[in-house]
Backbone as a chain_set.jsonl record, in Angstrom:
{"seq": "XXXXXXXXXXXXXXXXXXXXXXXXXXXXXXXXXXXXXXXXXXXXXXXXXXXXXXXXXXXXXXXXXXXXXXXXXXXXXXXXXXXXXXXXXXXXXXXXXXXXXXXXXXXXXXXXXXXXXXXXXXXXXXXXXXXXXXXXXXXXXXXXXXXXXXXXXXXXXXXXXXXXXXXXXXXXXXXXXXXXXXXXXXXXXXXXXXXXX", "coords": {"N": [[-11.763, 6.942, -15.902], [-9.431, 5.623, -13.696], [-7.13, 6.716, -12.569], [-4.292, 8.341, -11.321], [-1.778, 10.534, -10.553], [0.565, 11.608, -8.269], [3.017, 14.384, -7.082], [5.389, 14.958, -4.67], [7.737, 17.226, -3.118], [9.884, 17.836, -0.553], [12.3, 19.276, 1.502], [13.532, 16.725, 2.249], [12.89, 14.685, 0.652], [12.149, 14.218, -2.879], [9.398, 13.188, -4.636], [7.271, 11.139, -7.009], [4.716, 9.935, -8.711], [2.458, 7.534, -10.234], [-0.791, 6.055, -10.87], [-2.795, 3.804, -11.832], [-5.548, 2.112, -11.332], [-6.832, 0.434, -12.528], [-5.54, -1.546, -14.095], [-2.347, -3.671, -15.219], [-0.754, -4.486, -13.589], [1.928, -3.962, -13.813], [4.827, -2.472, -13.095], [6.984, 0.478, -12.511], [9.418, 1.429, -10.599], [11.849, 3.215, -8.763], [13.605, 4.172, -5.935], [15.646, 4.226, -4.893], [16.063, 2.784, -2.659], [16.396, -0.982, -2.527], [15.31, -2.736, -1.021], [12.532, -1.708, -0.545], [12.022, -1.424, -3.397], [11.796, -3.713, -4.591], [9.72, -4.443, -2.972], [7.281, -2.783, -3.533], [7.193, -3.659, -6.056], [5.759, -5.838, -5.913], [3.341, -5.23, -4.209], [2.616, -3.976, -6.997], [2.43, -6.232, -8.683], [0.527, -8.006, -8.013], [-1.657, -6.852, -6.857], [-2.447, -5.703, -9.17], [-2.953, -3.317, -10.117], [-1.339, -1.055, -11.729], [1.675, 0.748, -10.941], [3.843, 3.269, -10.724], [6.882, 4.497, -9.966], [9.353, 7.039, -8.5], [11.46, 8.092, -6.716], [14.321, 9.981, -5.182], [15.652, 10.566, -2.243], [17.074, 11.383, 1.242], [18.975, 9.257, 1.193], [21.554, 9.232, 2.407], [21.687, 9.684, 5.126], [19.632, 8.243, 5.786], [17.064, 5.332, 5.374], [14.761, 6.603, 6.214], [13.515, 8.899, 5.562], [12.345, 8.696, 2.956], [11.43, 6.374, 2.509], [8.992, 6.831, 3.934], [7.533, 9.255, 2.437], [7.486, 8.189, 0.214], [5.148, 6.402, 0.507], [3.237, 7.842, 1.822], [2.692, 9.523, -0.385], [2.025, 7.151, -2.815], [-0.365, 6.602, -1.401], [-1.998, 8.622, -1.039], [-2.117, 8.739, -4.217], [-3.803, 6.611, -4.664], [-6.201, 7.186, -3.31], [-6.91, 9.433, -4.896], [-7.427, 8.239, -7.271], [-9.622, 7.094, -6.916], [-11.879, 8.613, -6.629], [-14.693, 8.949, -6.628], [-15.539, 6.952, -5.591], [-17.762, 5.258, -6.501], [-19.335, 1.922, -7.009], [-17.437, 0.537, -6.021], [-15.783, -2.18, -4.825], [-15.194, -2.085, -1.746], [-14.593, -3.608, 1.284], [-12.358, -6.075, 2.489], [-10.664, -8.877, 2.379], [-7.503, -11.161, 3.425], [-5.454, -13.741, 3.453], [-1.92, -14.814, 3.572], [0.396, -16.595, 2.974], [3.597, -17.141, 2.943], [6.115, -18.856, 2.712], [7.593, -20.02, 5.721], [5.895, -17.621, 6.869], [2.605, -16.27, 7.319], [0.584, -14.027, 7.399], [-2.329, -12.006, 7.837], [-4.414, -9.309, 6.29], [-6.792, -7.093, 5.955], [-9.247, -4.487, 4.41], [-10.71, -1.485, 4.845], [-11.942, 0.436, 2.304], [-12.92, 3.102, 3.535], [-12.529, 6.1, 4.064], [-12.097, 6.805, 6.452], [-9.483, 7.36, 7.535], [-7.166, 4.578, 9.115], [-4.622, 2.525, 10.942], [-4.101, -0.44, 11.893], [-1.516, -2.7, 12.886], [0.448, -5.692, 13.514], [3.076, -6.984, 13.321], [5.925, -8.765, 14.279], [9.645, -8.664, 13.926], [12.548, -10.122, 13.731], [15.155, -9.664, 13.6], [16.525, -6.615, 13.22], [17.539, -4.874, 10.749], [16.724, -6.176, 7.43], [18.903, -7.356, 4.787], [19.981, -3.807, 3.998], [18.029, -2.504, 4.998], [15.71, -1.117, 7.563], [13.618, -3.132, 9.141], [11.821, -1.98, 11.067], [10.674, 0.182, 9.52], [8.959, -0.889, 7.671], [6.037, -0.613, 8.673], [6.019, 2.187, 9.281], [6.067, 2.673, 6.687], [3.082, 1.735, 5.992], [1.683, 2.755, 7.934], [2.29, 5.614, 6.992], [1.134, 4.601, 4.241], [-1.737, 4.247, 4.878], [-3.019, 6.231, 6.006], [-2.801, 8.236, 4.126], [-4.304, 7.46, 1.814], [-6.872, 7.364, 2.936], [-8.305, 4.563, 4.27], [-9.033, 1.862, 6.21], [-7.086, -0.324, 7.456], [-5.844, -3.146, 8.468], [-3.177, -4.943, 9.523], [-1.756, -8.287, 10.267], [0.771, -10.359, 11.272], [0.483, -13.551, 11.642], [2.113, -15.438, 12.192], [5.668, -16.388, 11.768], [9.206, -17.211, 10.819], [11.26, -14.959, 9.655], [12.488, -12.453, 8.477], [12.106, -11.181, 5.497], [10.44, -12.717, 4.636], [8.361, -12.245, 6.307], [8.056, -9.358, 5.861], [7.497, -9.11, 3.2], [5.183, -10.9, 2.751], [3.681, -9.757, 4.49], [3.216, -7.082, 2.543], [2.588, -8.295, 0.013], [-0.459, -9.106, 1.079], [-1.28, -6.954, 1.625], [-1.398, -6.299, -0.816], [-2.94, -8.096, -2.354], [-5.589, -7.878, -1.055], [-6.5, -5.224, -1.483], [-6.985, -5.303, -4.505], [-8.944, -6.696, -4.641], [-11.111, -5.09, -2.681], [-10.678, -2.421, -4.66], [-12.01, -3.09, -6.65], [-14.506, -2.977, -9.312], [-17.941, -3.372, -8.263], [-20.401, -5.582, -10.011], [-22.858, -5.013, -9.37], [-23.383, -3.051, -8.163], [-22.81, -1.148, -9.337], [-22.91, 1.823, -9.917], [-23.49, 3.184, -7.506], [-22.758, 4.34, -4.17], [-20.959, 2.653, -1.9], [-22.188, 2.689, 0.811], [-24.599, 3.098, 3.771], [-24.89, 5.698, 4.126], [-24.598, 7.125, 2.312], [-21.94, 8.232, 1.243], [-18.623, 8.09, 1.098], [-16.077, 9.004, 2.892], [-15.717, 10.06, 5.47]], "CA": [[-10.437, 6.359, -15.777], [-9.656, 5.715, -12.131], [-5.681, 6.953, -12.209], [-3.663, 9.7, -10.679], [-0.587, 11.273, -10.502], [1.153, 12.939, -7.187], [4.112, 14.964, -7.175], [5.678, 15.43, -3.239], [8.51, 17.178, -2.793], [10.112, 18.362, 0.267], [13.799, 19.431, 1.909], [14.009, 15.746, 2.242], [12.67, 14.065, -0.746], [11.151, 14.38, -4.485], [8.932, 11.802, -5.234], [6.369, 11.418, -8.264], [3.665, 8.221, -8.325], [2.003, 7.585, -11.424], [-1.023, 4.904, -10.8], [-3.73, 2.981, -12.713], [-6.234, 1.216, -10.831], [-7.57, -0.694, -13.621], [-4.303, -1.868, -14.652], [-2.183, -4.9, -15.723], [-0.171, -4.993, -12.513], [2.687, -3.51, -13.943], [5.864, -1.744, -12.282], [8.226, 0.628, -12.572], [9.994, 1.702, -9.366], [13.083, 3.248, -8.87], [13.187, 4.614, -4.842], [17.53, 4.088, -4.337], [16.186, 1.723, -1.615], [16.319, -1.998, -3.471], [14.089, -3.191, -0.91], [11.657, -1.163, -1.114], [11.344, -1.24, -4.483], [11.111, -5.011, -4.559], [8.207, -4.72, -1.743], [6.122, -1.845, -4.478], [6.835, -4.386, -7.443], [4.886, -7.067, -5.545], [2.403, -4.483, -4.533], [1.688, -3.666, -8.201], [1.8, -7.603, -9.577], [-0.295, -8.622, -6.852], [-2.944, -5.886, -6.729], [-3.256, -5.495, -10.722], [-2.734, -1.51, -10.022], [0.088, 0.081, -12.655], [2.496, 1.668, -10.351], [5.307, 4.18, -11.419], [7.481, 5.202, -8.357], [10.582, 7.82, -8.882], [11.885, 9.16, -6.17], [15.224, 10.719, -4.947], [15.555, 11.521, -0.561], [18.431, 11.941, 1.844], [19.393, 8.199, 1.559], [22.981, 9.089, 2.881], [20.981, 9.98, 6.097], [18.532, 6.797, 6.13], [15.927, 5.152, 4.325], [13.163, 6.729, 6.553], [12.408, 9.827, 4.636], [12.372, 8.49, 1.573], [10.093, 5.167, 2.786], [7.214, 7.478, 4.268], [7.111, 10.033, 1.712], [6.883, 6.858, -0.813], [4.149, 5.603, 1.168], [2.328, 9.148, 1.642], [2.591, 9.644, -2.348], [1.266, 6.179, -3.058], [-1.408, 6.542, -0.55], [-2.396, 9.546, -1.663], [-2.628, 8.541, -5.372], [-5.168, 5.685, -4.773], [-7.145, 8.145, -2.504], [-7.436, 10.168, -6.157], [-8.071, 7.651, -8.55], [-10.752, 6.192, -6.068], [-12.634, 9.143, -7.087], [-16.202, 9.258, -5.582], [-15.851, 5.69, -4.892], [-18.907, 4.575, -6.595], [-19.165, 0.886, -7.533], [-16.207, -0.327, -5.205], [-16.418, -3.434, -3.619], [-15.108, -1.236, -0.693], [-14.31, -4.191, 2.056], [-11.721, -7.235, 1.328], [-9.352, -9.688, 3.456], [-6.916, -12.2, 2.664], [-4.633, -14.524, 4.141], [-1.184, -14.596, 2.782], [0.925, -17.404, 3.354], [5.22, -16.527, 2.173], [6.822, -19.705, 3.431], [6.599, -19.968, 7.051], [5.386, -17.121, 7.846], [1.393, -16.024, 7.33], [-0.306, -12.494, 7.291], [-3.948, -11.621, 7.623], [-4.771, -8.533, 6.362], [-8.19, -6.956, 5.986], [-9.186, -3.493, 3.922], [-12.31, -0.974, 4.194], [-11.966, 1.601, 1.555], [-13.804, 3.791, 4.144], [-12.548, 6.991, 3.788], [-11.269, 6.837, 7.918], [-8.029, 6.133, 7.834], [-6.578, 3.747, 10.586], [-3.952, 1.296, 10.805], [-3.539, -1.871, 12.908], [-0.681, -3.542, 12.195], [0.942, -6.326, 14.292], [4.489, -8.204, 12.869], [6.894, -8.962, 15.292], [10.652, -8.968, 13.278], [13.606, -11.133, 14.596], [16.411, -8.822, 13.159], [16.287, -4.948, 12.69], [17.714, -4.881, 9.167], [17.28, -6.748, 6.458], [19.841, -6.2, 4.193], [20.31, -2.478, 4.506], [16.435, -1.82, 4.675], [15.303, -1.034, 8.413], [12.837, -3.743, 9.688], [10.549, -1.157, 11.62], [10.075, 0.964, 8.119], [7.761, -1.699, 7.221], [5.271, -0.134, 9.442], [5.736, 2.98, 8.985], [5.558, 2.631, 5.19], [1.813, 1.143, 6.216], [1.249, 4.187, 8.004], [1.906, 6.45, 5.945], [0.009, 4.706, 3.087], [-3.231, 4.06, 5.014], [-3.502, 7.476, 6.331], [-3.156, 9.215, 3.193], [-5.302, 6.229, 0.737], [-8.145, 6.891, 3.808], [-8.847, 3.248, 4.254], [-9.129, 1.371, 7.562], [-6.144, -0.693, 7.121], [-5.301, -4.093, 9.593], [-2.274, -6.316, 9.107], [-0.886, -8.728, 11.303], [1.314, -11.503, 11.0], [0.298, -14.848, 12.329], [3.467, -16.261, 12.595], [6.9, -16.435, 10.538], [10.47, -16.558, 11.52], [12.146, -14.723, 8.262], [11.91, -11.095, 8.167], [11.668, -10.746, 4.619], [9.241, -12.844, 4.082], [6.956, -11.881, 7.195], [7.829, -8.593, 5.575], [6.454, -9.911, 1.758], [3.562, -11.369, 2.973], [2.316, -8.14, 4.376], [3.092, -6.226, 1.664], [1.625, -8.853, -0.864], [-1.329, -9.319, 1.601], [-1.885, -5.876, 1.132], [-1.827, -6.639, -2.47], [-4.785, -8.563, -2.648], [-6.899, -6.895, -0.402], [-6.456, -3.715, -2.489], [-7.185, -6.002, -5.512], [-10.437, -7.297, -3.893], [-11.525, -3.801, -2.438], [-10.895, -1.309, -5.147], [-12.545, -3.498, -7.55], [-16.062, -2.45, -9.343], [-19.222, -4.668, -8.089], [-21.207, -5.242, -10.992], [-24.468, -5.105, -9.415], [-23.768, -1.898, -7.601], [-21.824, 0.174, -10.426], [-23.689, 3.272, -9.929], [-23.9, 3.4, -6.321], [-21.631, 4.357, -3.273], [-21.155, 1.774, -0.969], [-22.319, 2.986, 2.023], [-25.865, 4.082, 4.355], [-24.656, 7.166, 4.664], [-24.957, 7.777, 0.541], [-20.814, 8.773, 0.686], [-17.231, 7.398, 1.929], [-14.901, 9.715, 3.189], [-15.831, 10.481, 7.197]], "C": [[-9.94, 6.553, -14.346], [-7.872, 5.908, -12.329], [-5.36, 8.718, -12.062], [-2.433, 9.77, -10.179], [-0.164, 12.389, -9.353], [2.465, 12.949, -7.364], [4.185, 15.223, -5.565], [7.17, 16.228, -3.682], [8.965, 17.974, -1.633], [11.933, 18.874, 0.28], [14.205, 17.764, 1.579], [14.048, 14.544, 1.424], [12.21, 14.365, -1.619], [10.72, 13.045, -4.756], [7.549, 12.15, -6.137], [5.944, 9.862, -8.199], [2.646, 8.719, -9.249], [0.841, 6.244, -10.84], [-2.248, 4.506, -11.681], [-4.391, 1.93, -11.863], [-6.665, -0.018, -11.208], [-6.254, -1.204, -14.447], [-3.916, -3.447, -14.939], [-1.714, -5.564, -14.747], [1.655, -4.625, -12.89], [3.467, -2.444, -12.98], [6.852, -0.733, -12.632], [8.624, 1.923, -11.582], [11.152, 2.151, -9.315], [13.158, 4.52, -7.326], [15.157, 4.594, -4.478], [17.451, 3.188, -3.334], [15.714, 0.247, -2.499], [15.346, -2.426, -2.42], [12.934, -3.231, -0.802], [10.716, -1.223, -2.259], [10.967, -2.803, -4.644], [9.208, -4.866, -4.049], [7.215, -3.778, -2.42], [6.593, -2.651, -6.205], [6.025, -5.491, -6.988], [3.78, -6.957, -5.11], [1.761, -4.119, -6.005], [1.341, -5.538, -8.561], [0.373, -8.21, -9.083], [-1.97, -7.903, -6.689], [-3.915, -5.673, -7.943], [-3.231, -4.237, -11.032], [-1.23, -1.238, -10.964], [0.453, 0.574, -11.391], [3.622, 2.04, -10.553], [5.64, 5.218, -10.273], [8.484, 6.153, -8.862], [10.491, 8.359, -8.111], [13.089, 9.241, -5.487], [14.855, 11.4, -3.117], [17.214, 11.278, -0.408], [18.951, 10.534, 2.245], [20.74, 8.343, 2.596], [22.683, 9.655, 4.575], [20.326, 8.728, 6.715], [17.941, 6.545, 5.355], [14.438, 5.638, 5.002], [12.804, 7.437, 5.842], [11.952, 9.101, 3.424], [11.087, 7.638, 1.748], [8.799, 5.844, 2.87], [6.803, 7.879, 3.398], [6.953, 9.013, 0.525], [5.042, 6.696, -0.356], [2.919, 6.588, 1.198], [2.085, 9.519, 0.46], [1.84, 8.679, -2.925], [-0.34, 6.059, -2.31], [-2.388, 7.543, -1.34], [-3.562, 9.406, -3.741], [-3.443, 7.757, -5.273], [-6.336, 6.54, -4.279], [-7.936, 9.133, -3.987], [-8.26, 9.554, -6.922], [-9.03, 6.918, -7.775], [-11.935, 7.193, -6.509], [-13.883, 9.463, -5.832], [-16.429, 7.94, -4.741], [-17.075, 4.746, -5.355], [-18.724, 3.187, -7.307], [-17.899, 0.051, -6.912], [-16.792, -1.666, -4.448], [-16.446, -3.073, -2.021], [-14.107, -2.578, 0.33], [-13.076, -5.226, 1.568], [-10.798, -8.093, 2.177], [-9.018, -10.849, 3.26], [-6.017, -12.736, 3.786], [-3.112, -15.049, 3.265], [0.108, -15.576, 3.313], [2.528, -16.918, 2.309], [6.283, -17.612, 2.967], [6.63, -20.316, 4.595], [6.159, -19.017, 7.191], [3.661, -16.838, 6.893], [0.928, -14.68, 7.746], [-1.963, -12.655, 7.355], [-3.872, -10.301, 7.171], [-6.528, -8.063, 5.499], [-8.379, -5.036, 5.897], [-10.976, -3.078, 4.239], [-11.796, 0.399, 3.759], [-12.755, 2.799, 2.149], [-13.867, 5.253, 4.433], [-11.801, 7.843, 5.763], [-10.303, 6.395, 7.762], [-7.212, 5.809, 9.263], [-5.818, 2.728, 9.818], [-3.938, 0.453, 12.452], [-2.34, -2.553, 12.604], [0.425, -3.923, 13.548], [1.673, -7.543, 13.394], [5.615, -7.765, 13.827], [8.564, -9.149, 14.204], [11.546, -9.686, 13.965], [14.505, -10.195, 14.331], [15.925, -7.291, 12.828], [16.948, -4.499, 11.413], [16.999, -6.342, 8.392], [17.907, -6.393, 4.793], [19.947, -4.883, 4.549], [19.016, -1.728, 4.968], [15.95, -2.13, 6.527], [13.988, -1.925, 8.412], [11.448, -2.608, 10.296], [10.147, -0.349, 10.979], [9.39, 0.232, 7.725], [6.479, -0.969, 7.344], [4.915, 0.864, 9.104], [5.416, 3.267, 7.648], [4.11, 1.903, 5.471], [1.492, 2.359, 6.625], [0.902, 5.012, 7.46], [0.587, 6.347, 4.783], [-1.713, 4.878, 3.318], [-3.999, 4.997, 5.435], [-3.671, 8.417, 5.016], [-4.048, 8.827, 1.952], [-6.843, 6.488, 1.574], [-8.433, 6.032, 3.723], [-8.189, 3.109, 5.543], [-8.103, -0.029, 7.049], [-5.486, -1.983, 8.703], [-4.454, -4.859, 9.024], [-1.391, -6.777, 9.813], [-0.474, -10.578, 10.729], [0.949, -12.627, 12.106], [1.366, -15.303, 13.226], [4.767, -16.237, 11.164], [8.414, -15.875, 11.865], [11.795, -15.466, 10.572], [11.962, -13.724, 8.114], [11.42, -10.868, 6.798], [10.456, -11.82, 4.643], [8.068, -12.714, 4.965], [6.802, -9.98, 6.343], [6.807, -8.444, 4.27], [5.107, -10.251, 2.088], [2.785, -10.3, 3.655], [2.555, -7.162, 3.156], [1.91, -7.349, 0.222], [0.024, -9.551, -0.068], [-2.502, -8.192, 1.143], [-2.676, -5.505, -0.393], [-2.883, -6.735, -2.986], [-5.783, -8.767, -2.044], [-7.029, -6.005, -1.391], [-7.231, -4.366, -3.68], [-8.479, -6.218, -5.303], [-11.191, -5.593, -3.743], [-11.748, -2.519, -3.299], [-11.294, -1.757, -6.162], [-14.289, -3.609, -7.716], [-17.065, -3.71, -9.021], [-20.245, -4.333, -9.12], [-22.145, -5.165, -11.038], [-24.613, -3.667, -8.635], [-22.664, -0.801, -7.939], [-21.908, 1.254, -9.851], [-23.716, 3.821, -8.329], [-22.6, 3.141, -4.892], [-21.983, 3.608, -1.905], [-21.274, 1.536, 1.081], [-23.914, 3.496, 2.119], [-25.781, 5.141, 4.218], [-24.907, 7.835, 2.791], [-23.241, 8.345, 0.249], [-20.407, 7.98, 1.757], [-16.763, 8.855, 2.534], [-14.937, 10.797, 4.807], [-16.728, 10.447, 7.531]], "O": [[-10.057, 7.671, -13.844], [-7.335, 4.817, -12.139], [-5.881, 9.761, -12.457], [-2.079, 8.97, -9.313], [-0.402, 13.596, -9.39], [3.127, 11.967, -7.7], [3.161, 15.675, -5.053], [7.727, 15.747, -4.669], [8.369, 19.05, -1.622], [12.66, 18.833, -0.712], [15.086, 17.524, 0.754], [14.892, 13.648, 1.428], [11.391, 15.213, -1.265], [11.399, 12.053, -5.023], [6.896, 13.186, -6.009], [6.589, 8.897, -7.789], [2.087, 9.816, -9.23], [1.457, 5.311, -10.325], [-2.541, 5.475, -12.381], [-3.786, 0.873, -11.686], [-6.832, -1.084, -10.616], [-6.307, -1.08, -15.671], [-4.759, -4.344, -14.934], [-1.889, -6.775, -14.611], [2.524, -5.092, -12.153], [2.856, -1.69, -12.223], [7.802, -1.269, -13.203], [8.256, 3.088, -11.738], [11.885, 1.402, -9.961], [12.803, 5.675, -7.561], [15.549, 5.238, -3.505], [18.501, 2.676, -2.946], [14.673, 0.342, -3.149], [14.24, -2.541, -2.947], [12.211, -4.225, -0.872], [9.49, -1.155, -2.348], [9.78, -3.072, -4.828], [8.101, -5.082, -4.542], [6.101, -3.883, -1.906], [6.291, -2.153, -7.29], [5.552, -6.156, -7.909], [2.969, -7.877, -5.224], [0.545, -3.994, -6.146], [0.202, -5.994, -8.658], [-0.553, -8.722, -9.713], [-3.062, -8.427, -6.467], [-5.134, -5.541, -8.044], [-3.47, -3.917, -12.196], [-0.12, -1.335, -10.439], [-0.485, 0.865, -10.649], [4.531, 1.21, -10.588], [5.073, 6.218, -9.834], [8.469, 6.043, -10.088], [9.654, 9.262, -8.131], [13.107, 8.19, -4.846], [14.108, 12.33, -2.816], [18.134, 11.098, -1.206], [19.357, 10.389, 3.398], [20.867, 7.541, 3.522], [23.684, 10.049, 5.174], [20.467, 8.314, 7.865], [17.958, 7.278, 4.366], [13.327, 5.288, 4.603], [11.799, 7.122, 5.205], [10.747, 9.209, 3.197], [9.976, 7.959, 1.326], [7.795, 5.62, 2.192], [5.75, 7.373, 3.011], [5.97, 9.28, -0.166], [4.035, 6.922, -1.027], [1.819, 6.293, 0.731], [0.938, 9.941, 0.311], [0.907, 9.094, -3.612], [-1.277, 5.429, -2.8], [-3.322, 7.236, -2.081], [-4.667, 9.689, -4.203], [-4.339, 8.124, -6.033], [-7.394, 6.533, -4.908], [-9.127, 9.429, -4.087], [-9.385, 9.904, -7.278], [-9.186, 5.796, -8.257], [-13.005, 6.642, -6.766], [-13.907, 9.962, -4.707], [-17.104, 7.76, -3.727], [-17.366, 3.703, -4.769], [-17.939, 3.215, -8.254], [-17.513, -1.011, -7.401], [-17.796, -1.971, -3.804], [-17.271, -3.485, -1.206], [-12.893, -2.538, 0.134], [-12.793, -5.241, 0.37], [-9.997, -7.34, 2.731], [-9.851, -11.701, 2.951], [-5.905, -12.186, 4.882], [-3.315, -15.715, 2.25], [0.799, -15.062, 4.193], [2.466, -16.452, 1.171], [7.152, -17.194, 3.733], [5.687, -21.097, 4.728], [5.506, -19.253, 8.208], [3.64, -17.279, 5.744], [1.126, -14.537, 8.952], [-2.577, -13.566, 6.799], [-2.945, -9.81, 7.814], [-7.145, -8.72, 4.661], [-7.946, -4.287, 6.772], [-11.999, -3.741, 4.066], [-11.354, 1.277, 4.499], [-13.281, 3.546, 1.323], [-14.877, 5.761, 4.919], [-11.293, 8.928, 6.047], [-10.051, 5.19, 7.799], [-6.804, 6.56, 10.149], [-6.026, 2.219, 8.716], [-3.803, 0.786, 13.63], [-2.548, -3.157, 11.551], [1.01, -3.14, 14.296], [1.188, -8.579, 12.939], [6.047, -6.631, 14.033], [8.405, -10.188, 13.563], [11.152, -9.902, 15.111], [14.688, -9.685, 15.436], [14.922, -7.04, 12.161], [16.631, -3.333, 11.175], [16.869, -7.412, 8.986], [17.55, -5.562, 3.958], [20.031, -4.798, 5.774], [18.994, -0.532, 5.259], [15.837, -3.314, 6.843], [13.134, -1.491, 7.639], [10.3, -2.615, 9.851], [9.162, 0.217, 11.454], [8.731, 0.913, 6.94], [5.831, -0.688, 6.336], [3.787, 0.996, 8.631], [4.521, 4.078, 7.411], [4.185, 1.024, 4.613], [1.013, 3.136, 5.799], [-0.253, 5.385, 7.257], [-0.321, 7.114, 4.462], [-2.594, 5.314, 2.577], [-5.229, 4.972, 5.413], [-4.587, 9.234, 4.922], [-4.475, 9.682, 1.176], [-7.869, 5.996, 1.103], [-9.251, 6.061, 2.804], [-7.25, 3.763, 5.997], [-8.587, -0.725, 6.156], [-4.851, -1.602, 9.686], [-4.804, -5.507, 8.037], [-0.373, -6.159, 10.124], [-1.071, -11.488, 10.152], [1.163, -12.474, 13.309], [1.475, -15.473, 14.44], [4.608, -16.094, 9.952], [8.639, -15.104, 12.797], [12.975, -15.347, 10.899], [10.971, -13.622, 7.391], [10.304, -10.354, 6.738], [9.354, -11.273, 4.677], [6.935, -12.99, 4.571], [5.707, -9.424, 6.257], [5.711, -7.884, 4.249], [4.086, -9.775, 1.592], [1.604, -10.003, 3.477], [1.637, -6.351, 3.039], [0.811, -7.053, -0.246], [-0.559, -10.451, -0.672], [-3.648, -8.222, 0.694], [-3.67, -4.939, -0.848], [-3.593, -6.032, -3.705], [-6.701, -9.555, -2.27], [-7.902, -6.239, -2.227], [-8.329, -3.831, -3.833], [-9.183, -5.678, -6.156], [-11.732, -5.052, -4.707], [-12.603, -1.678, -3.021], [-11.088, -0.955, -7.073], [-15.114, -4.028, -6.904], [-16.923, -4.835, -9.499], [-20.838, -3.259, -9.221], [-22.778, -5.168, -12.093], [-25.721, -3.157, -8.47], [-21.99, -0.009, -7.28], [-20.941, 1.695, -9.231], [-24.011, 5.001, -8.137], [-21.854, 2.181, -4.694], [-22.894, 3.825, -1.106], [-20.834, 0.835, 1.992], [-24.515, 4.055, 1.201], [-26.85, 5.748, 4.166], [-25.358, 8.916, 2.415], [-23.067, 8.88, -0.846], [-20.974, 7.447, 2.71], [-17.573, 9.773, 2.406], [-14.371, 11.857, 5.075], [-16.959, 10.715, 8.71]]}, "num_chains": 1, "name": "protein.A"}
């Protein structure tokens, strides 16, 4: 059963992430930041991954703590239920069109974690939700999921939805990538005989 359960909590937040790899694509989110939680319900529909968010930070401060330590919790939990990794498709990249704007992003379950990530925003909010927390919510997740992690926007003039389309880009990469290859069940998808450095 490829799911796992992290508990964070710090001075600055409590957060708990429930996930299911093999899932329906189900949600239930509840972060005090609404856009947030939008942008991890379109992550689960999109990916097919169960995800169960709950967490409580120093909103009356900002939405950064709260965003990362989301992002580091979620990261984290795929990093679990990935297990040994055997039978992954491992690699995966999509193209994610959200109106005008367009995303590429492109996943290797590789056990290095790196991010790339290039979106340009027009506005530094939307709604109350910091524009450049996008990012760092990528950060976070791709460092603590270990996966080699690229996502850049083509083009778009609409923050949310250059924001959407990387998050549901992400989607279905993840979807693609952490899904079993049925000709190489048994076997970890790498020369080296293991993932993880």
């Amino acid at each position: 059963m490829r799911k796992a359960t992290v508990k964070r909590k710090t001075k600055e937040t409590a957060v708990e992430v429930e996930i299911d790899l093999d899932g329906q694509g189900r949600s239930q989110v509840s972060t005090g930041i609404g856009f947030l939680d939008h942008m991890l319900d379109l992550l689960a529909r999109h990916s097919r991954i169960d995800i169960a968010v709950g967490a409580k930070g120093d909103l009356h401060i900002d939405h950064h703590h709260t965003t990362e330590d989301v992002g580091i919790a979620l990261g984290q939990a795929v990093r679990q239920a990935l297990g040994d990794m055997k039978g992954i498709t491992r690699y995966a990249d999509v193209h994610v069109p959200m109106d005008e704007a367009l995303t590429r992003v492109a996943v290797d379950i590789s056990g290095r974690p790196f991010l790339v990530f290039k979106a340009e925003f027009v506005r530094d909010k939307v709604g109350a939700f910091d524009t450049e927390l996008v990012q760092e919510w990528f950060q976070a997740f791709a460092m603590n999921a270990g996966i080699t992690l690229h996502a850049e926007t083509l083009y778009g003039t609409n923050d949310h939805h250059i924001a959407e389309s990387c998050f549901k880009g992400l989607a279905r990469a993840l979807r693609a990538a952490v899904a079993i290859d049925p000709r190489a069940k048994d076997e970890v998808p790498s020369t080296k005989g293991s993932l993880g450095g």
